[in-house]
Backbone of each chain as ProteinMPNN parsed JSONL, in Angstrom:
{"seq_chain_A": "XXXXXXXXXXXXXXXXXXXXXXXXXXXXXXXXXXXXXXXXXXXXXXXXXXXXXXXXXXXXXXXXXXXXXXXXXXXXXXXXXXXXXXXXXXXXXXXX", "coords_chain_A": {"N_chain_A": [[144.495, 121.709, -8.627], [142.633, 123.605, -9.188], [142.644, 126.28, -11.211], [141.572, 129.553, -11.912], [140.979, 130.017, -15.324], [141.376, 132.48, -18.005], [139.132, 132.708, -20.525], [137.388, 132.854, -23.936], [134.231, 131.838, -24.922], [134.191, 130.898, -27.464], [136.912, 129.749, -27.593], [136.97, 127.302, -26.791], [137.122, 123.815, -26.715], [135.146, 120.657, -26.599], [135.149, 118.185, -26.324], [133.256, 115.394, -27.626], [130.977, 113.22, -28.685], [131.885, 112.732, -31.859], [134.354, 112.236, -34.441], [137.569, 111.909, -33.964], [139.311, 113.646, -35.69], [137.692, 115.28, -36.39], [137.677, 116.959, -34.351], [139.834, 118.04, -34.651], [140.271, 119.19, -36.439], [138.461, 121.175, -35.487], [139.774, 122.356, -33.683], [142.451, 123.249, -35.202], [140.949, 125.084, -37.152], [140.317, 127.388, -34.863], [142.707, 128.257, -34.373], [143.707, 129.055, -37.01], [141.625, 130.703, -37.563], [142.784, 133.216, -35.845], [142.975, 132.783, -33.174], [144.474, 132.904, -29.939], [145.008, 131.131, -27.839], [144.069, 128.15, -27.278], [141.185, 126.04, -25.834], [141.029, 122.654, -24.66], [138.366, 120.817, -23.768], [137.513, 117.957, -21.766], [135.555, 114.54, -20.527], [135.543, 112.193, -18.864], [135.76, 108.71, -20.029], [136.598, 110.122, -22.151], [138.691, 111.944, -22.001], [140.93, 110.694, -22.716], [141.083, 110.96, -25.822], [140.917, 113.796, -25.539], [143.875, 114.369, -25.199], [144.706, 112.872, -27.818], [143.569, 114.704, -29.619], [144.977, 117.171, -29.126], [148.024, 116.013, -29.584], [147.715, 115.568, -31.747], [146.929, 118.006, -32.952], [149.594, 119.453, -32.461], [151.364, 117.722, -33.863], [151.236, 117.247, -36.621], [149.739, 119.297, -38.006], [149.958, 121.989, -36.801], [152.874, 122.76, -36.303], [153.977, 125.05, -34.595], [152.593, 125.638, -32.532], [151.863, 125.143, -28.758], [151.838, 123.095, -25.94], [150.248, 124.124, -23.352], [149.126, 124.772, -19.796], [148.016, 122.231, -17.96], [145.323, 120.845, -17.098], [143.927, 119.572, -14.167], [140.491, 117.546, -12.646], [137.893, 117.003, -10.986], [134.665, 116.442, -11.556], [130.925, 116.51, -10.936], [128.528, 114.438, -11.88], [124.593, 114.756, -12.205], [122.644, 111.94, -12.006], [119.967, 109.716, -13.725], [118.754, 108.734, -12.318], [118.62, 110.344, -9.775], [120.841, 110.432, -8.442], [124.134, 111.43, -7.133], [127.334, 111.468, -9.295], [130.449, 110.776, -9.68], [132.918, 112.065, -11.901], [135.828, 112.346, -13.187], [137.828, 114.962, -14.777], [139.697, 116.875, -17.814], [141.689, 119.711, -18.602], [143.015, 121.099, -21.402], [145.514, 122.964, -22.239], [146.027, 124.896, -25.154], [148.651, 126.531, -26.983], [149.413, 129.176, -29.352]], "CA_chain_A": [[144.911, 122.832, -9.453], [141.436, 124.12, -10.256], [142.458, 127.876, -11.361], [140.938, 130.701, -12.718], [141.143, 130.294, -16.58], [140.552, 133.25, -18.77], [138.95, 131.876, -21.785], [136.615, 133.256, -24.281], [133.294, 130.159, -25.289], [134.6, 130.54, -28.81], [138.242, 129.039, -27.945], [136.878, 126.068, -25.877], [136.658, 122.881, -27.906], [134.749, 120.41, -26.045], [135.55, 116.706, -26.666], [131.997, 114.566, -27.458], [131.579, 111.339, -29.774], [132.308, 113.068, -33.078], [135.557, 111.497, -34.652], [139.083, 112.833, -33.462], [139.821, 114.057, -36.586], [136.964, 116.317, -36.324], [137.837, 118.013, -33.368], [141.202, 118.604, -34.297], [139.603, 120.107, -37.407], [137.915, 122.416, -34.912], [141.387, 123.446, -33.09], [143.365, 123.754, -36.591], [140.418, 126.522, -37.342], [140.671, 128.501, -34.299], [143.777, 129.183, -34.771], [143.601, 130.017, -38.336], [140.941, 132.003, -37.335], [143.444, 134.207, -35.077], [143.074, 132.794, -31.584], [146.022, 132.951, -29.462], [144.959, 130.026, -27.379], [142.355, 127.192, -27.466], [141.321, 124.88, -24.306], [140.341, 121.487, -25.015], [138.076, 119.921, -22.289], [136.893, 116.289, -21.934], [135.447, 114.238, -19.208], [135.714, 110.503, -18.751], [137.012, 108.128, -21.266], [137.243, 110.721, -23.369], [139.723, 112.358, -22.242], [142.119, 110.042, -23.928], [140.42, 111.61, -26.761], [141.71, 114.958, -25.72], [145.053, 113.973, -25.448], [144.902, 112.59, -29.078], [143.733, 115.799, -30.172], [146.173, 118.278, -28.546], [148.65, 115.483, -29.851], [147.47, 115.725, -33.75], [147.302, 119.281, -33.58], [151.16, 119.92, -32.428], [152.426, 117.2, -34.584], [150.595, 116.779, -38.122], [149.028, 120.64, -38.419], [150.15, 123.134, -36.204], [153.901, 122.431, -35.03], [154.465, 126.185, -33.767], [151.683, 125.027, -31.065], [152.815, 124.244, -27.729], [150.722, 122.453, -24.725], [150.515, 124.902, -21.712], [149.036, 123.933, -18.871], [147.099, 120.921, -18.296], [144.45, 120.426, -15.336], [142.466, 117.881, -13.915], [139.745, 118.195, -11.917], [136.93, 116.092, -10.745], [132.918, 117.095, -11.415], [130.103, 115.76, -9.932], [126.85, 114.598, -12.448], [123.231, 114.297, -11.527], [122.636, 110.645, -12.715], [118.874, 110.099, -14.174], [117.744, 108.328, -10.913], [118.917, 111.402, -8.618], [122.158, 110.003, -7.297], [125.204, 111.55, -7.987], [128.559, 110.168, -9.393], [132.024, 111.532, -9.913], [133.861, 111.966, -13.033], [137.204, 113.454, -13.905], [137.359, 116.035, -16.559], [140.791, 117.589, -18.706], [141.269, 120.655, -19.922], [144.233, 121.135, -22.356], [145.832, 124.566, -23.02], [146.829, 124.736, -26.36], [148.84, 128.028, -26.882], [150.406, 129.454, -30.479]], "C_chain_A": [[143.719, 123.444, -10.197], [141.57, 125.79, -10.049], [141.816, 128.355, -11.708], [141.632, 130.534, -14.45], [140.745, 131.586, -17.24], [140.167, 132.474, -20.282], [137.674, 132.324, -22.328], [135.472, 131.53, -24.892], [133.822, 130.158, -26.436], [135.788, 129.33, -28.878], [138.2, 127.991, -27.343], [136.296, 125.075, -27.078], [136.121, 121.599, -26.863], [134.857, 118.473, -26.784], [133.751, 115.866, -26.385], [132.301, 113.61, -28.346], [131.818, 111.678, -31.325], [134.14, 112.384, -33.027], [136.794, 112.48, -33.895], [139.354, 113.652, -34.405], [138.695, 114.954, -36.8], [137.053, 117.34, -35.27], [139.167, 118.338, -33.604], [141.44, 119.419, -35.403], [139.339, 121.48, -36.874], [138.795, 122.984, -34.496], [141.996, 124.178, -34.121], [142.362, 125.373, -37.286], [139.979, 127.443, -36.658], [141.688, 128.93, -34.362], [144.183, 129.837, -36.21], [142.92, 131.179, -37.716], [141.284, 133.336, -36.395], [143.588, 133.872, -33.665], [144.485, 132.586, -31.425], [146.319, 131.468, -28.501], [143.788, 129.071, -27.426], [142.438, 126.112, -26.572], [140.397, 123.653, -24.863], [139.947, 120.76, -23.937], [137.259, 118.617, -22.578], [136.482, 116.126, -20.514], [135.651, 112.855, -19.208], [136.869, 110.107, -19.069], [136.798, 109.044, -22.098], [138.047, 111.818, -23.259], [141.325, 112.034, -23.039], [142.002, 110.531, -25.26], [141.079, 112.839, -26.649], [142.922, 115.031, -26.411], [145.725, 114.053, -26.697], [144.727, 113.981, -29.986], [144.738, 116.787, -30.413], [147.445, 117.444, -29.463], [148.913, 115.511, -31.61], [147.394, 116.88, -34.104], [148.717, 119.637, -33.756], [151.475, 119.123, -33.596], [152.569, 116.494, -36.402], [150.089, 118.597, -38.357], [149.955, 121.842, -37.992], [151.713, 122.874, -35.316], [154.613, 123.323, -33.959], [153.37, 126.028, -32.614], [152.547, 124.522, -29.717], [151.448, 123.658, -26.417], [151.421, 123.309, -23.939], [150.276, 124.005, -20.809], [147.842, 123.207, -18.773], [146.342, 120.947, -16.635], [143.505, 119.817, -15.187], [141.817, 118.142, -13.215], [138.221, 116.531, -11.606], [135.257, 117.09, -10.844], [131.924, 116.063, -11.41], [128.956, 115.856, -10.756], [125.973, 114.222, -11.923], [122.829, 113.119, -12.568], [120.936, 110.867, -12.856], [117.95, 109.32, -12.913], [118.154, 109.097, -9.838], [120.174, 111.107, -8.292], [123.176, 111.294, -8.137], [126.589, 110.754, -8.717], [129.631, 111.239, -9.982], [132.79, 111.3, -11.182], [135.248, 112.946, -13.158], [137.353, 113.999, -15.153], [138.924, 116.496, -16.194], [140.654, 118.201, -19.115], [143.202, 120.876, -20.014], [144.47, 122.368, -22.905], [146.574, 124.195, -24.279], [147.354, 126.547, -26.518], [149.815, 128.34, -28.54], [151.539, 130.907, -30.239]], "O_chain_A": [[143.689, 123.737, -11.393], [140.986, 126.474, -9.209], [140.916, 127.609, -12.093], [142.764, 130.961, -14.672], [139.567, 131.857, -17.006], [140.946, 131.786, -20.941], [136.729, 132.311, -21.54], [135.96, 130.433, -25.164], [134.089, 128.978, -26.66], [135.833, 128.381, -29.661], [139.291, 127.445, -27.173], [135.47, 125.293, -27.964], [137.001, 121.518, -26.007], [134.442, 118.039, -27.858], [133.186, 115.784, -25.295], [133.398, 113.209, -28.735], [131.947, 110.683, -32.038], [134.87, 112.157, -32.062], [136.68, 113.605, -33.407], [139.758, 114.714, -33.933], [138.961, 115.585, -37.823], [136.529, 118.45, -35.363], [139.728, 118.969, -32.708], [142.402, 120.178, -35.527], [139.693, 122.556, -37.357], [138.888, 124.181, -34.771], [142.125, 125.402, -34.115], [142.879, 126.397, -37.734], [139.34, 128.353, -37.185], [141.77, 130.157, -34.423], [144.818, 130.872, -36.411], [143.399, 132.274, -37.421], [140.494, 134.253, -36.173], [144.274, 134.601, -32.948], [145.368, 132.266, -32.221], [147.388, 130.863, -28.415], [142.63, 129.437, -27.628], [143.412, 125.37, -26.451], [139.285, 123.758, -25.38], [140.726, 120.15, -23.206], [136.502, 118.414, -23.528], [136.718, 116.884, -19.573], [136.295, 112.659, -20.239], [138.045, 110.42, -18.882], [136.826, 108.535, -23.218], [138.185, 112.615, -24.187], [142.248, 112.652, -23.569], [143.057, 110.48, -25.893], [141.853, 113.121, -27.564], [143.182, 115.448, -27.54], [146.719, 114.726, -26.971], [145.523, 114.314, -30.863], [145.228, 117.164, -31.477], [148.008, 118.253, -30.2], [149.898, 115.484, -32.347], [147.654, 117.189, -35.267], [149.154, 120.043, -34.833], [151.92, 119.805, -34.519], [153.351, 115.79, -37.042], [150.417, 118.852, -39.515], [150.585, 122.529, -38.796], [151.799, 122.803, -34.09], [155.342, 123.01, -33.019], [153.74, 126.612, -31.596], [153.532, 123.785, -29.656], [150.284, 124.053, -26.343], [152.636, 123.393, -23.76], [150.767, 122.879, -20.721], [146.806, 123.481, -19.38], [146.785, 121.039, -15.49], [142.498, 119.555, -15.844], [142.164, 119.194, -12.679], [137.992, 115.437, -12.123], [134.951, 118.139, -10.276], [132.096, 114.918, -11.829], [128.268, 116.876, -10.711], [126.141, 113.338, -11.082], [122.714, 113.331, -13.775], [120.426, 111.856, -12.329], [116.736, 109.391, -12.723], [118.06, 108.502, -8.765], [120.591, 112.005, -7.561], [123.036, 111.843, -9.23], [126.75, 109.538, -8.621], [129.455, 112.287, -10.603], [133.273, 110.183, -11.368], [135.344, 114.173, -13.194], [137.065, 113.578, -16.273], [139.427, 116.56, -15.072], [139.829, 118.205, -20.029], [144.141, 120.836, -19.218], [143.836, 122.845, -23.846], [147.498, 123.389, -24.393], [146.658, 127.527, -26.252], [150.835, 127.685, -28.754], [152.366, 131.195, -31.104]]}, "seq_chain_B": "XXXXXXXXXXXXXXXXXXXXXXXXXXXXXXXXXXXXXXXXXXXXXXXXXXXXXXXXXXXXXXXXXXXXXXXXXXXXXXXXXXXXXXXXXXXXXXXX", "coords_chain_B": {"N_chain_B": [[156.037, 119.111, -24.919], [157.956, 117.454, -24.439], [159.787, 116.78, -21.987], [162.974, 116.541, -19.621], [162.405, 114.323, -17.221], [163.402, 113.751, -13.865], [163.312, 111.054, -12.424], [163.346, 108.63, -10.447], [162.906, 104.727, -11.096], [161.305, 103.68, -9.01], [159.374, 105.491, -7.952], [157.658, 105.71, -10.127], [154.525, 105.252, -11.933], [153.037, 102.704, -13.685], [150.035, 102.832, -15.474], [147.975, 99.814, -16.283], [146.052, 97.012, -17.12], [144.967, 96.43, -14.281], [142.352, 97.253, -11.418], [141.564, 101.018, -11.208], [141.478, 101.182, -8.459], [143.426, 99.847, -7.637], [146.039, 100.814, -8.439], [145.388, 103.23, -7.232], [146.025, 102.913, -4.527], [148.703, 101.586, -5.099], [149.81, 104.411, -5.473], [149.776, 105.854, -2.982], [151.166, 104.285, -0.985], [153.779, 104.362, -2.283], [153.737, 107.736, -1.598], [153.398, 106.587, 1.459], [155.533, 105.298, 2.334], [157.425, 107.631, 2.033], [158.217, 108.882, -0.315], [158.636, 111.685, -2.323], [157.405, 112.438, -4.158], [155.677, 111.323, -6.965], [155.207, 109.532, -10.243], [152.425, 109.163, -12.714], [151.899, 107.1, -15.277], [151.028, 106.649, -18.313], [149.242, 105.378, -21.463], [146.873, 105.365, -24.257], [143.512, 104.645, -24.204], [143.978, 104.149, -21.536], [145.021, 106.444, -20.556], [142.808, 108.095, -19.334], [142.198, 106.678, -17.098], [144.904, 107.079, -15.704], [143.877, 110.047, -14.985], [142.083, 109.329, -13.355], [142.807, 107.832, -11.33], [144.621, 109.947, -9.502], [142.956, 112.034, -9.364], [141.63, 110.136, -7.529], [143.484, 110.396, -5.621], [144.304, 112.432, -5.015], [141.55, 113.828, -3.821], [140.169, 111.646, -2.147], [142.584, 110.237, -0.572], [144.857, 111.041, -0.143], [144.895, 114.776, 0.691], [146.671, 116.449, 0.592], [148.358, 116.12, -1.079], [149.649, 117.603, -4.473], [148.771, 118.261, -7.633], [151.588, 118.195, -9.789], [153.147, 118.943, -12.853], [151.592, 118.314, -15.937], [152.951, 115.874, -18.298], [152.395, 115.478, -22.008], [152.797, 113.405, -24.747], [153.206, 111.861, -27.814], [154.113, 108.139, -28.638], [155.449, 105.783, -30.366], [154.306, 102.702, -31.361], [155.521, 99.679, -31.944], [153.823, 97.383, -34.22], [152.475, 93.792, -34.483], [152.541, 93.276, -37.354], [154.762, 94.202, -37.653], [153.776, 96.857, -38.732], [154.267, 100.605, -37.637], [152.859, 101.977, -35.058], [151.601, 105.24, -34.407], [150.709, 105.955, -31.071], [148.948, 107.994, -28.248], [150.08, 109.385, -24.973], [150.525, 110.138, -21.54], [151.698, 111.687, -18.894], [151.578, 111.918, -15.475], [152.267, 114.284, -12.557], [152.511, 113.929, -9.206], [152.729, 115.796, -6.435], [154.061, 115.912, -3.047]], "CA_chain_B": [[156.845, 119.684, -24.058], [158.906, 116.352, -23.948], [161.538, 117.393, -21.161], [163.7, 115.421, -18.845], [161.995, 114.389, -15.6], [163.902, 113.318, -12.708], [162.464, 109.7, -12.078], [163.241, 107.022, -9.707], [162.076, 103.809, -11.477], [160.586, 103.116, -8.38], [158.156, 106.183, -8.104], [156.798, 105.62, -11.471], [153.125, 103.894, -11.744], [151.882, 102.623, -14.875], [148.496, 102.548, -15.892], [147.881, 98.83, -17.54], [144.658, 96.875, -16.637], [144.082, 96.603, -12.908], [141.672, 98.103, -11.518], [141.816, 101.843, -10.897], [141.698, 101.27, -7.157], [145.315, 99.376, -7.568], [146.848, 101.769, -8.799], [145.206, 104.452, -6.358], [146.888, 102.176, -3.636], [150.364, 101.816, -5.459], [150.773, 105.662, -5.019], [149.302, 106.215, -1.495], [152.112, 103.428, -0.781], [154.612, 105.163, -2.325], [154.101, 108.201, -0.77], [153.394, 107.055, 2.548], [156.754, 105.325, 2.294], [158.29, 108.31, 1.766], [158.428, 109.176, -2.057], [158.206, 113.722, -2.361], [156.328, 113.192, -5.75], [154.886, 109.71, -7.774], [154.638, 109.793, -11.904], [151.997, 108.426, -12.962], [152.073, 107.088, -17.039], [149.671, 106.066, -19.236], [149.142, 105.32, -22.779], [145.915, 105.253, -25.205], [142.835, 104.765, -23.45], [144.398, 104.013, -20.42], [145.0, 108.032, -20.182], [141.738, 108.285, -18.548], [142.676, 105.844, -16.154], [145.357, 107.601, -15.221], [143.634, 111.071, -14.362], [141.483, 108.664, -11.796], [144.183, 107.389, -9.746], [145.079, 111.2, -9.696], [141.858, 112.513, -8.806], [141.097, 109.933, -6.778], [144.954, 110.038, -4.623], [144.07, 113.415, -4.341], [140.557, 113.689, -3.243], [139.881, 110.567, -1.307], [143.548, 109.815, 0.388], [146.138, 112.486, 0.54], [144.599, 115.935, 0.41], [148.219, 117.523, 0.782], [149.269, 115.822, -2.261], [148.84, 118.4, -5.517], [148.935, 117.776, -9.428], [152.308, 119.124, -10.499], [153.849, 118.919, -14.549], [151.556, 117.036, -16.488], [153.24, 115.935, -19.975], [151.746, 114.601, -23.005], [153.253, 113.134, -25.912], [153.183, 110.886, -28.836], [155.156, 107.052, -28.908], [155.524, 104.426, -31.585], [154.62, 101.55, -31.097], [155.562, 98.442, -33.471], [152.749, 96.044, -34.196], [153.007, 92.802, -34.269], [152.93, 92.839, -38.547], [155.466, 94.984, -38.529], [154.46, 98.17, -39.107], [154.254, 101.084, -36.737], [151.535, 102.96, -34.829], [151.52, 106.045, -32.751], [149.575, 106.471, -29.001], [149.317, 108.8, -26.864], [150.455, 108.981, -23.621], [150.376, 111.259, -20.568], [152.537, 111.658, -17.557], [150.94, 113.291, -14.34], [153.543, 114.371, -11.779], [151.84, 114.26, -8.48], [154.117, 116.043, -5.607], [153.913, 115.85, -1.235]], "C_chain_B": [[157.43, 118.041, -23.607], [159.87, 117.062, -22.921], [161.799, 116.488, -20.092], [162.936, 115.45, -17.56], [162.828, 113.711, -15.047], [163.276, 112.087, -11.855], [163.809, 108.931, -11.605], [162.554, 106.278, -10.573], [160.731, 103.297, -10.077], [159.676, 103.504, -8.193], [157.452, 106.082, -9.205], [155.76, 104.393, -11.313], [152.922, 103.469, -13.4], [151.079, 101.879, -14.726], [148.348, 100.989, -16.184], [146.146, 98.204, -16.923], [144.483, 96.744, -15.68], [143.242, 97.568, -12.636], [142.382, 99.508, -10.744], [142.388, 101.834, -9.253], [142.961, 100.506, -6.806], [146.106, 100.284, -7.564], [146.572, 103.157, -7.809], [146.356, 103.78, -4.866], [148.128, 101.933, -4.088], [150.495, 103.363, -5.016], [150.757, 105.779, -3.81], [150.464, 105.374, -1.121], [153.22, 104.159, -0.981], [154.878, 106.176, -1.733], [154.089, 108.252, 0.59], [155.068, 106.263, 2.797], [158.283, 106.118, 1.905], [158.894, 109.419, 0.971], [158.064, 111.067, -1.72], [157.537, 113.319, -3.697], [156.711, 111.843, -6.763], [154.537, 109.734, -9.337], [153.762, 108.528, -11.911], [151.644, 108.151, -14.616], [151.024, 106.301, -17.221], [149.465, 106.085, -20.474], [147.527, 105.326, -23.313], [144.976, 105.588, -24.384], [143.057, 104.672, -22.383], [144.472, 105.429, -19.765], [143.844, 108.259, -18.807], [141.97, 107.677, -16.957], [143.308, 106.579, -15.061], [145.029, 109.326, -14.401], [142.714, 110.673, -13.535], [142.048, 108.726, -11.39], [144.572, 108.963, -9.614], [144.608, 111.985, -8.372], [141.669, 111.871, -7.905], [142.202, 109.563, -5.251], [143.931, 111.455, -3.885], [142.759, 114.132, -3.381], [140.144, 113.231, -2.099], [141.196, 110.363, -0.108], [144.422, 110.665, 0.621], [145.758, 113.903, -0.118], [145.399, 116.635, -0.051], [148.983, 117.497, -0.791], [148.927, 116.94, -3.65], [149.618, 117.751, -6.765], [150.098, 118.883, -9.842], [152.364, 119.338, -12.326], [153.097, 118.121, -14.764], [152.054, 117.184, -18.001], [152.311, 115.287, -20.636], [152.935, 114.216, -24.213], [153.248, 112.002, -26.894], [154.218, 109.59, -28.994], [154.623, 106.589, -29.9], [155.733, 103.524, -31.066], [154.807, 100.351, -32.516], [154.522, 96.941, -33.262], [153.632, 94.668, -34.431], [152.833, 92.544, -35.948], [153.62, 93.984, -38.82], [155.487, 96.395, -38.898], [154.173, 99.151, -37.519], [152.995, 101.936, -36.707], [151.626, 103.896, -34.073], [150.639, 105.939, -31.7], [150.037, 107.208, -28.422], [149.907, 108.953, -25.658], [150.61, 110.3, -22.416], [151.27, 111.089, -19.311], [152.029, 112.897, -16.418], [151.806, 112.919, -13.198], [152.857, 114.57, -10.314], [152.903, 114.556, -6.896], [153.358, 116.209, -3.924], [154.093, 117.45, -1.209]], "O_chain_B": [[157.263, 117.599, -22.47], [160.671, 117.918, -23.297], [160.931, 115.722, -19.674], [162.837, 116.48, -16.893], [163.204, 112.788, -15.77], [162.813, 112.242, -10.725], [164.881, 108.723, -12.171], [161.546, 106.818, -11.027], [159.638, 102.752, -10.235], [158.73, 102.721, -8.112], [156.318, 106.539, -9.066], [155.88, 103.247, -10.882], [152.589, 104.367, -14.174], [151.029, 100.77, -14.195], [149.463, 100.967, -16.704], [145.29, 98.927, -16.413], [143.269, 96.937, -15.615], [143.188, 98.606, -13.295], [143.338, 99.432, -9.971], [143.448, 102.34, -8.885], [143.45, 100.599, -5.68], [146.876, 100.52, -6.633], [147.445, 104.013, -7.666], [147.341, 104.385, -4.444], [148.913, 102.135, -3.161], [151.34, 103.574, -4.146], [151.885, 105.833, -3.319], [151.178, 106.27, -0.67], [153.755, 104.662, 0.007], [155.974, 106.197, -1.173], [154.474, 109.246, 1.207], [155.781, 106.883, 3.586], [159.431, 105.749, 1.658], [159.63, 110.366, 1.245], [157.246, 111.454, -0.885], [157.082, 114.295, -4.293], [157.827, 111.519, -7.169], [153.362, 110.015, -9.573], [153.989, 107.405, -11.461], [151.088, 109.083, -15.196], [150.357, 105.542, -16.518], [149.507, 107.271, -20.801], [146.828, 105.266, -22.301], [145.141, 106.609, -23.717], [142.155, 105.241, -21.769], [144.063, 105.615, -18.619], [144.1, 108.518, -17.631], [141.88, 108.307, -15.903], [142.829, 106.796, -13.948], [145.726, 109.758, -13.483], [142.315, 111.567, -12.79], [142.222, 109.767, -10.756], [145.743, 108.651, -9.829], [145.077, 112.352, -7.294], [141.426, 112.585, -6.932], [141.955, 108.864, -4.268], [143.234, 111.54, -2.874], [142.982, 114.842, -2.4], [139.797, 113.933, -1.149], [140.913, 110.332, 1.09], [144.696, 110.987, 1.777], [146.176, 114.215, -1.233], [145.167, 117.423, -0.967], [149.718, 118.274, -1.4], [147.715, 117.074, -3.816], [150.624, 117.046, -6.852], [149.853, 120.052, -10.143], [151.457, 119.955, -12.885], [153.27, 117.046, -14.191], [151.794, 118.115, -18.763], [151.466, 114.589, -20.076], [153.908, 114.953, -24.373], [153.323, 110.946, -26.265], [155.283, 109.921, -29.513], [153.505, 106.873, -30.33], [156.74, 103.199, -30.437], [154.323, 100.32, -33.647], [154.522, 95.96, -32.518], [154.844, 94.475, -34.525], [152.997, 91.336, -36.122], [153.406, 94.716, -39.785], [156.456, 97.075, -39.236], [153.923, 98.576, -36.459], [152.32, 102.42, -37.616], [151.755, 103.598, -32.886], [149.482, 105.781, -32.09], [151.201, 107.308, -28.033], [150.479, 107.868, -25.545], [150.838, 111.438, -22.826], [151.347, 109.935, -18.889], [152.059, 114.128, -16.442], [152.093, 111.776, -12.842], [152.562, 115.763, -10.234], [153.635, 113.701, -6.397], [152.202, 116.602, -3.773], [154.078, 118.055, -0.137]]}, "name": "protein", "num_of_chains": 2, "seq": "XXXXXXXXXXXXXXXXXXXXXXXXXXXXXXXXXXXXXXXXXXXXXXXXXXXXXXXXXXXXXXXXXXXXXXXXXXXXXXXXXXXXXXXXXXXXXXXXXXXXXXXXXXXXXXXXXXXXXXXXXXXXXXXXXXXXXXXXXXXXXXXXXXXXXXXXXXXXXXXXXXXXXXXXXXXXXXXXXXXXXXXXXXXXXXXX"}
């Protein structure tokens, strides 16, 4: 299901090792800040991380939020000795 | 988006610790015995888990197969002193 997203770089929240509760900081103030939707992408283990996000925004902040659509996908990194290796990445529509 | 899915106990995988490649082999099983479409569940970190076996049904062993409905949502669980904790959890609907 790898579609065509429209999505501006502002409304993409990008899941790294900062706490959960900081990225769900970052969702709760795009949508203050007017967005209509905000995509939350992860790759690994941290997509469980997403999850938790999308999960703490609907149900502690933002409960007029709804999860659109969800897609998985596989991408391919250049490891630091040339090889490659496969990871699965999430991205999480969040829609108000 | 809690909503009613249409489950067989028997198509349903869950995630727990084996390795990924178990669980890629529980579905491929399932559907070559038959199954039109395999849930696969997952809780906490395990999430991740679960968008392997996914990625890697779909990739590696049944091309045909695609990523339908995935849900997310929040359980309670009850510790063992008693009080309660939420986790995550994810459900990816994967259909023939």
């Amino acid at each position: 299901m790898e579609q065509a997203t429209q999505q501006k770089d502002s409304n993409v929240i990008y899941i790294g090792k900062k706490s959960t509760m900081g990225y769900v900081l970052a969702v709760v103030t795009q949508f203050n800040g007017g967005a209509k939707e905000v995509y939350i992408k992860a790759r690994g283990k941290l997509i469980s991380h997403a999850v938790d996000v999308a999960e703490i925004v609907r149900n502690r902040f933002l409960p007029d939020v709804k999860v659109g659509n969800i897609l998985t996908k596989t991408e391919e990194l250049d490891s630091e000795d040339g090889t490659k290796s496969k990871v699965s990445a999430i991205e999480i529509k969040l829609v108000k």
